[in-house]
N, C-alpha and C positions, 0 to 999 in steps of 0.2 A: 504494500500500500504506500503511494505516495502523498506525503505531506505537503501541501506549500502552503506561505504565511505570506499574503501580501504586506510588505514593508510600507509606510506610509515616512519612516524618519526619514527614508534617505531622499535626494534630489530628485524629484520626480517617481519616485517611486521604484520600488525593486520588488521582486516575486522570489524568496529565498525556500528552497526543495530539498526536503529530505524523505530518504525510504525508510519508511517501517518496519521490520519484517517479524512475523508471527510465527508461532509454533504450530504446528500441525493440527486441524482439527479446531484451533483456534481461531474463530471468525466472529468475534465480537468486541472488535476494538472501535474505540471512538475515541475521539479527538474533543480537545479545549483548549483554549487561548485560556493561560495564564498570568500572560504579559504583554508587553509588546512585541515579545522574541522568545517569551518559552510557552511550550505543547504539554499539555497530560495528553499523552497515550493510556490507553485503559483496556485490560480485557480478561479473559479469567485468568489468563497463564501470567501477565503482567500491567506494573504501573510504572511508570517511568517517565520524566518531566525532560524533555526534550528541546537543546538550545538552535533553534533554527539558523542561528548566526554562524555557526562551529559544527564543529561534530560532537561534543557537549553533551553527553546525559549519565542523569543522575535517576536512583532510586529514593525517591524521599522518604520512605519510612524504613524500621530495622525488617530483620527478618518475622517479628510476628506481627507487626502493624501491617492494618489495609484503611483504604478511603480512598472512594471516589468522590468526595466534595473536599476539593483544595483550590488554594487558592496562593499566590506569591506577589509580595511585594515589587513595586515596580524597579527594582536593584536587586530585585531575586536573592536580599539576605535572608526576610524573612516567609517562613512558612505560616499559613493559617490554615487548620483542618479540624473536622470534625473525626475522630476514629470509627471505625465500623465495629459492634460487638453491643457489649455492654453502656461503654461510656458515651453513650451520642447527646449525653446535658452539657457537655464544656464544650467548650470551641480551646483550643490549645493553638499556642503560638510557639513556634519554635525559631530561633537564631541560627543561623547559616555554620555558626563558628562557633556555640557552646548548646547548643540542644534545646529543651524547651525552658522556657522564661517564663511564661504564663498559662494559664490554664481558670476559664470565666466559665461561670456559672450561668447556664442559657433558661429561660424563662422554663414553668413548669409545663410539663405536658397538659392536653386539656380533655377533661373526661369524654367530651357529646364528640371527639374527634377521632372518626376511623378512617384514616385515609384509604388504603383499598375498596370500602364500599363506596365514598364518597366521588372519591374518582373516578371510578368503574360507571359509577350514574350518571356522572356530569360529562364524562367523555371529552375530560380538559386533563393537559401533558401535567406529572408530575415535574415540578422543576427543584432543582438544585442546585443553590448559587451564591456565590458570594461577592461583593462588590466594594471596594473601595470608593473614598472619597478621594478628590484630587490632589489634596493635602496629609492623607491615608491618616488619617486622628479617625474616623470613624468606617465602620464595616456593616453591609445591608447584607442580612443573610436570609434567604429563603431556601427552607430543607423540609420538603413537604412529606416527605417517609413519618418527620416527627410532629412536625408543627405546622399548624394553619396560619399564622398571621408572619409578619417579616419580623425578625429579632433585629434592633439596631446596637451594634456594640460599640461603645466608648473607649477605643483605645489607650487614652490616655486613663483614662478616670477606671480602666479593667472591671465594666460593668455593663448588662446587657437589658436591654428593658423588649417587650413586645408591643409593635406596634397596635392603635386600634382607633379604627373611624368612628367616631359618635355618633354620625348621621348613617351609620350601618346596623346590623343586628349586631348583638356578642359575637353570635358564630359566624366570622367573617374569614374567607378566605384572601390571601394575598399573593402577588405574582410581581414578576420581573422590574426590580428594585430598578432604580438608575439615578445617581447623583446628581443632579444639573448644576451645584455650586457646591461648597463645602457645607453650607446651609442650609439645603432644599432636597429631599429628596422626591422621585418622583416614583408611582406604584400604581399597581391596578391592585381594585377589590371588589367583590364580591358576595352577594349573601343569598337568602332564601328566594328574594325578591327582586332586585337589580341591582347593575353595577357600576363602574366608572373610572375614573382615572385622577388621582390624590395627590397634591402636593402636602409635604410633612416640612415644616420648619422648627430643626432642628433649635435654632438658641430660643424660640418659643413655644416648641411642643403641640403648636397649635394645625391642623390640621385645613386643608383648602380644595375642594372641589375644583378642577379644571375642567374635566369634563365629563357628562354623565354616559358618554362612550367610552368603553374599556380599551384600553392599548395592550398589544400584545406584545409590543417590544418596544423601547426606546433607544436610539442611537445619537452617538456627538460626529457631526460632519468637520470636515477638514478646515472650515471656516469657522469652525464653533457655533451653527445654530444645532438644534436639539430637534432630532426628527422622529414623531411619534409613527406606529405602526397599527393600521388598526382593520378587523376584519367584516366586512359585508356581505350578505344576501340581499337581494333583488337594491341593490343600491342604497338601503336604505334601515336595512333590519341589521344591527350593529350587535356581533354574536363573538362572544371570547375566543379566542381563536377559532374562530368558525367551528364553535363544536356542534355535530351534530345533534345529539343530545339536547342540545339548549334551542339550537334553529327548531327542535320539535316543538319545545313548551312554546314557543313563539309562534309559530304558524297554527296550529291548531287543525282543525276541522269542524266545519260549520256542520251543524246540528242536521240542518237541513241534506247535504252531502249523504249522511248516513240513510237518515229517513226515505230518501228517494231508495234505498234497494230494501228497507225492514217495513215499511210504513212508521206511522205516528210513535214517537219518541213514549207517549203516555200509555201505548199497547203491546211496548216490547221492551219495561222496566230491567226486568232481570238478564236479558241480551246484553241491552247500554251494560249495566253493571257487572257482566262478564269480562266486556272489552275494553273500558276506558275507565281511566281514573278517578275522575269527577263526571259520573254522566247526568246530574241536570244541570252541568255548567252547556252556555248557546256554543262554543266554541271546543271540542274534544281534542283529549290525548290518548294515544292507545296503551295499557299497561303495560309497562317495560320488560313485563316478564312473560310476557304474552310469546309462544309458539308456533308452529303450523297447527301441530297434538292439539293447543286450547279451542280451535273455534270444532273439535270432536265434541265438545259440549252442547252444541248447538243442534237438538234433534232432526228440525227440517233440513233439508240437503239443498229444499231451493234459496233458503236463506245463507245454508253453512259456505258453500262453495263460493259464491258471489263475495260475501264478506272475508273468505281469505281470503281470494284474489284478490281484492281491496286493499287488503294489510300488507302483501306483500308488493303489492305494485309504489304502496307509499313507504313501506320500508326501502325499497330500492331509489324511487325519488332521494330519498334523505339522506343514502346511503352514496348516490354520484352528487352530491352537492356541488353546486358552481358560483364562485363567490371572489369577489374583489376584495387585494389588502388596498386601503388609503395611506397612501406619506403624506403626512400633516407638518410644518413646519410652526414650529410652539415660538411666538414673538416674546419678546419680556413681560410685554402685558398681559401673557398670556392668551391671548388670541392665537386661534389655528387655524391655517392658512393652508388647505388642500396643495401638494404642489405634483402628486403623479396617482397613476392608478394601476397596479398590476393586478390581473386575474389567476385566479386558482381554482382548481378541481378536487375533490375528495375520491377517492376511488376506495373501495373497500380492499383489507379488513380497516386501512385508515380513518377515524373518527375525528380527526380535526386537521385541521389548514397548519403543516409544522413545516416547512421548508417553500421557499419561493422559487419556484422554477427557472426561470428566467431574473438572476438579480441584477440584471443592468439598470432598468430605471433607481432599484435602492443604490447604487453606484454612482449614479448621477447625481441621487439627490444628496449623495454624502459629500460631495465636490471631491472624487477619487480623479487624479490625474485619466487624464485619455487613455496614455500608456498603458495602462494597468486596466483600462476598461477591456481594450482591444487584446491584452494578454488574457485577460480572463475569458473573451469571448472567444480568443483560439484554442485554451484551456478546453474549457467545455466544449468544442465543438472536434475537438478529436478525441476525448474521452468517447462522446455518443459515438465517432465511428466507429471505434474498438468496440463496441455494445458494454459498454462502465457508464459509473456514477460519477459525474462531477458536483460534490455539494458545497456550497460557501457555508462554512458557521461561523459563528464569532463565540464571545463571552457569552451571552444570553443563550448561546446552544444549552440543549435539556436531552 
C-alpha cells in the first residue's frame, strides 16, 4: 500500500510517498494524519507512526500497549493517547525523551449511553479523534466507543471537563471537534430531536448556535478561512452525514401512501401497528426491525404481498440514496456563505455519505496550489486504471 501526504509547507506544494507493507493475511490497515508529516499506520498485525519526510518510523507504545486513538504534537515530542484495555478514563501524555509525564482523568462514563445500539440505529460513523489547539494548551477529544459528548482537556491546568449544549437534551451526542482560534471551538450535536453546528468559547464556557445545520466536517484553507462540510437530500433536507437512518425519520410516509393499497387507516388498526412505529402519526416510519419473515403476519396474501413489495422497494430507495455535500465558507460574523456543491451516492451495505469521490472542488475550496490539484487528479486517475482505490483522508478520517 502506498502512502502519500500532500505537503502544503513547502513552495508550492510537494506530494511526499511512502510504501507500506503488511503481513500476510493482513488487510486492514488504515491510515491518519498525525501531523503535518507523521502517518499512524494501523492494522491487527501492527501500529507504527510513520515520518513521511525520511524513512523514519517508530513504534509508539512498548511491547504490551495498543491504541488506535493517538495523536502527536506538532514537533512530534509529544504523545497523546488513550490505551486500549482496561484504562480508557485517562488520556496519558507521554514525552518523546523520558516517557509519560501525565496521565488526566477523562469525564465519567454515562449510564442511558450504549454506543453499539445507538449507533447501529442512527447509522452515523463512530469517530475517534483528537485535536489540538493552535497554541496546543488545549485538546478536543471525541472517543465515541466510550463517551457521547467531546471531552475538552486543559493542558496546562491537567484537567478535562465534558462538553454540553443547554439548548440540547442531556443525552446529547457530539462529532468532529475543530479549533477555529485558541478560543473557539467548533462541533456538531445532536439529540432525540435535532441538530446543529456549536460554537464553544472556551475563556467563557458559554456556548453559540451557528447553525441549526449539522456539519460533518470542518476544515482550515491555505488562506485561513474555515470551510464547513455539510450533507443534503433533495437540496434541502440537511441529514448528519447523510445517514440513512435519519433521511428515514425525515421523509416519512404519508398516511394516505399506505391507505391506497390496505384501505382506511381506522379498519386496519393492528396492520399500521404491525408495520410502523407510531401508526396514528399522518406521516409513517416503518419499524427498524421489520423483515421480509414480519409482513408472514399478515393473513391476506392480497394485502401481505403488495405491502412487502412496498417495504422493500423503499428500503432500496433509502438504501441508493443521492445527496449533495455543501462547502460553506464561515465569515467572522459568522455568516455562511455556500461556495461549491459536490454530489454523493450511498450504495449498500454503506449507510452514510463517509468519503467524497471526487475531492477537487474540497481542493479548490481549501486554496491547495494547482500543482497538487492536477497531481492529485493524475493520482487518482491511474489508481482507477489499475482497478484500486484512491482515497484522500485527512485528521477528521474515522
Amino acid at each position: 500500500m502506498r502512502l502519500d501526504l500532500y505537503d502544503l509547507s513547502a513552495q508550492g506544494g510537494l506530494v511526499r510517498s511512502i510504501q507500506e507493507s503488511y503481513q500476510e493475511n493482513d488487510f486492514s490497515i488504515t491510515s491518519r494524519l498525525l501531523s503535518t508529516r507523521a502517518i499512524l499506520t494501523s492494522g491487527r498485525t501492527l501500529t507504527r507512526v510513520r515520518d513521511a519526510g525520511s524513512s523514519y518510523a517508530y513504534n509508539p507504545f512498548t511491547a504490551d500497549q495498543k491504541s488506535l486513538l493517538l495523536h502527536l504534537s506538532r514537533n512530534t515530542n509529544f504523545t497523546y493517547y488513550i490505551p486500549d484495555g482496561q484504562d480508557r478514563t485517562h488520556l496519558f501524555i507521554d514525552l518523546a525523551s523520558c516517557g509519560e509525564i501525565a496521565k488526566i482523568p477523562l469525564p465519567a462514563e454515562e449510564s442511558w449511553y450504549d454506543a453499539s445500539k445507538l449507533f447501529g440505529t442512527l447509522n452515523l460513523p463512530m469517530q475517534r479523534k483528537m485535536m489540538l489547539s493552535p497554541a496546543e494548551t488545549s485538546l478536543a477529544l471525541v472517543h465515541h466507543d466510550t463517551f457521547p459528548r467531546i471531552a475538552l482537556i486543559q493542558l496546562i491546568g491537567r484537567h478535562a471537563t465534558a462538553l454540553s449544549v443547554p439548548s440540547f437534551d442531556p443525552e446529547q451526542l457530539h462529532f468532529s471537534p475543530f479549533f477555529i482560534d485558541d478560543q473557539t471551538l467548533l462541533f456538531s450535536v445532536l439529540d432525540s430531536n435535532h441538530w446543529g453546528t456549536v460554537r464553544y468559547h472556551l475563556s467563557t464556557g458559554t456556548y453559540e448556535i451557528l447553525s441549526q445545520n449539522f456539519t460533518d466536517h470542518a476544515y482550515s484553507s491555505l488562506s485561513g478561512d474555515v470551510i464547513l462540510q455539510q450533507s443534503f437530500f433533495d437540496e434541502t433536507i440537511n441529514v448528519p452525514f447523510g445517514s440513512v437512518a435519519l433521511l428515514e425519520q425525515i421523509r416519512g410516509i404519508p398516511v394516505q401512501e399506505i391507505a391506497s393499497l390496505t384501505g382506511q387507516k381506522e379498519n386496519r388498526s393492528e396492520l399500521f401497528s404491525l408495520l410502523f412505529q407510531k401508526p396514528e402519526e399522518s406521516s409513517l416510519h416503518f419499524k427498524p426491525n421489520l423483515t421480509t419473515q414480519s409482513f408472514n403476519a399478515i393473513a391476506e396474501s392480497e394485502l401481505r404481498e403488495p405491502l412487502r413489495d412496498f417495504w422493500r422497494d423503499y428500503q432500496l430507495k433509502l438504501a441508493q440514496a443521492v445527496g449533495v455535500f455543501h462547502l460553506l465558507n464561515l465569515d467572522p460574523d459568522g455568516t455562511l456563505t455556500q461556495i461549491e456543491t459536490i454530489p454523493f451516492e450511498i450504495h449498500p451495505p454503506a449507510t452514510f455519505a463517509q468519503y467524497v469521490e471526487d475531492a477537487e472542488p474540497l481542493l479548490r475550496a481549501l486554496d491547495l496550489p494547482t500543482s497538487l490539484i492536477e497531481e492529485y487528479r493524475k493520482r487518482r486517475r491511474d489508481a482507477k486504471d489499475k482497478g484500486e482505490e484512491y482515497l484522500l483522508v485527512d485528521d477528521l478520517s474515522y
